[in-house]
MARBA-819403 format. One line per field, with one value per residue: residue in one letter; x, z, y of N, C-alpha, C in turn. Coordinates in steps of 0.2 Angstrom, whole numbers, plus 5000, padded with zeros to 4 digits. Example, Ala and Ser with C-alpha at 12.3 -4.5 7.8 and 13.67 -1.06 7.14 Angstrom:
# residues 2
aa <- a/s
n_X <- 5066/5064
n_Z <- 5039/5035
n_Y <- 4972/4989
ca_X <- 5062/5068
ca_Z <- 5039/5036
ca_Y <- 4978/4995
c_X <- 5066/5064
c_Z <- 5039/5039
c_Y <- 4984/5000
//
This chain:
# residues 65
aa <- x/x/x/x/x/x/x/x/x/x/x/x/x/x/x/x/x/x/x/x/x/x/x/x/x/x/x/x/x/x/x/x/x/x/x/x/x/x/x/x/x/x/x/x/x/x/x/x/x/x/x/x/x/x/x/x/x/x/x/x/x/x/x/x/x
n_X <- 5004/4998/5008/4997/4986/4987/4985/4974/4966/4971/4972/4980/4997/5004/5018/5033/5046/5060/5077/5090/5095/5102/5100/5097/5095/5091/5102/5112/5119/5110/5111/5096/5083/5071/5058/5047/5031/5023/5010/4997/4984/4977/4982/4985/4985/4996/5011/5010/5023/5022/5033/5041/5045/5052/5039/5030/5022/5031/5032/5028/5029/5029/5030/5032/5023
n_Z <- 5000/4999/5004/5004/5004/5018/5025/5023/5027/5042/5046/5049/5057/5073/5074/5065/5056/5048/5037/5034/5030/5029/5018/5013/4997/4983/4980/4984/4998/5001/5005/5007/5007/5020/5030/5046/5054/5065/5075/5088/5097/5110/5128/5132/5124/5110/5103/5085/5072/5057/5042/5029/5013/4999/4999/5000/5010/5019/5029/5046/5062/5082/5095/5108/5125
n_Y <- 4994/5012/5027/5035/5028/5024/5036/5038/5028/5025/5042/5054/5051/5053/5054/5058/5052/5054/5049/5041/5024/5008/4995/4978/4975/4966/4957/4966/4978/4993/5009/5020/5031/5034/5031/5033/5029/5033/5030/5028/5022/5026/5027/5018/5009/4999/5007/5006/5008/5012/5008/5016/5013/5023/5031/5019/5005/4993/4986/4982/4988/4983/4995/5006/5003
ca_X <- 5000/5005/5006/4993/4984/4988/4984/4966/4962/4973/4974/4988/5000/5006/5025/5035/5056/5065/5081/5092/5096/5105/5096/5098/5090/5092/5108/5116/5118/5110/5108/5090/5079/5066/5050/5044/5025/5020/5002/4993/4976/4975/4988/4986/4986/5004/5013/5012/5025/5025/5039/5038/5053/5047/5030/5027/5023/5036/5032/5023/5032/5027/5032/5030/5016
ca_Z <- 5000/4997/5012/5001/5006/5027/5027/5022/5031/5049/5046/5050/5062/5078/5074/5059/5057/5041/5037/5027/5034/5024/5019/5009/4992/4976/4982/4987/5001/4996/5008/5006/5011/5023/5034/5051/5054/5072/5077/5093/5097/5117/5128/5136/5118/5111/5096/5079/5068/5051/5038/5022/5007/4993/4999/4999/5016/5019/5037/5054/5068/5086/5096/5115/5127
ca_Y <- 5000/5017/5033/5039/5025/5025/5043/5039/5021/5027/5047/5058/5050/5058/5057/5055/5053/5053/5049/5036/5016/5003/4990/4974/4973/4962/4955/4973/4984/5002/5015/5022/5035/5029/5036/5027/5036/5033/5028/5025/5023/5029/5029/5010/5003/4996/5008/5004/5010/5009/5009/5015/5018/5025/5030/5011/5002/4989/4983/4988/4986/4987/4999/5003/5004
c_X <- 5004/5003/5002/4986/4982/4987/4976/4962/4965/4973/4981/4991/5002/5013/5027/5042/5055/5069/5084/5094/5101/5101/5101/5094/5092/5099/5115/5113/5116/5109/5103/5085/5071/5059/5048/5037/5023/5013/5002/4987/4973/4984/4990/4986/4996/5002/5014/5014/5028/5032/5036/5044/5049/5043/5027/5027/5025/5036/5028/5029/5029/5032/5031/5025/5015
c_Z <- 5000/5004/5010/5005/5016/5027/5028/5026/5039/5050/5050/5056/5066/5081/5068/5059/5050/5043/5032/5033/5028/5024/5014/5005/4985/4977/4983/4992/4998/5004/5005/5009/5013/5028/5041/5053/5061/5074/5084/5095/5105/5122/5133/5128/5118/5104/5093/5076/5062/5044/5031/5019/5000/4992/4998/5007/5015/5025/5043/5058/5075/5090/5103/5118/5129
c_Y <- 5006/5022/5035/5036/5025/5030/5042/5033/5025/5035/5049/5054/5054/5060/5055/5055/5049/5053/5043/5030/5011/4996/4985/4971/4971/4960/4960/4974/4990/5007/5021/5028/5031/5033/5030/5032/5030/5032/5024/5027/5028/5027/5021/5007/5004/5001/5005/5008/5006/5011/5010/5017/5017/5027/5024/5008/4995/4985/4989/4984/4989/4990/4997/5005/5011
//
């Protein structure tokens, strides 16, 4: 899915961090520009953050309580 798409299903998140990461893709290293977009629902739920590169989401990850 695209952030175009998470903007309109979860709206705006409540933090956002850029910067670059090294990943491992098609059997190289690249150094990428990357997005983690912050969500949480109230403050007793678990954070979910999700990843995106390229405006594509690539993974959720949780976060903390």
């Amino acid at each position: 899915d695209s952030s175009r798409d998470l903007l309109r299903v979860c709206g705006e998140p409540q933090h956002k961090d850029r910067g670059t990461e090294k990943i491992y893709a098609n059997g190289k290293t690249v150094t990428t520009r990357v997005e983690r977009w912050y969500y949480r629902k109230n403050s007793r739920s678990v954070e979910r953050v999700v990843l995106l590169l390229g405006g594509r989401i690539v993974a959720i990850e949780l976060g903390s309580r």
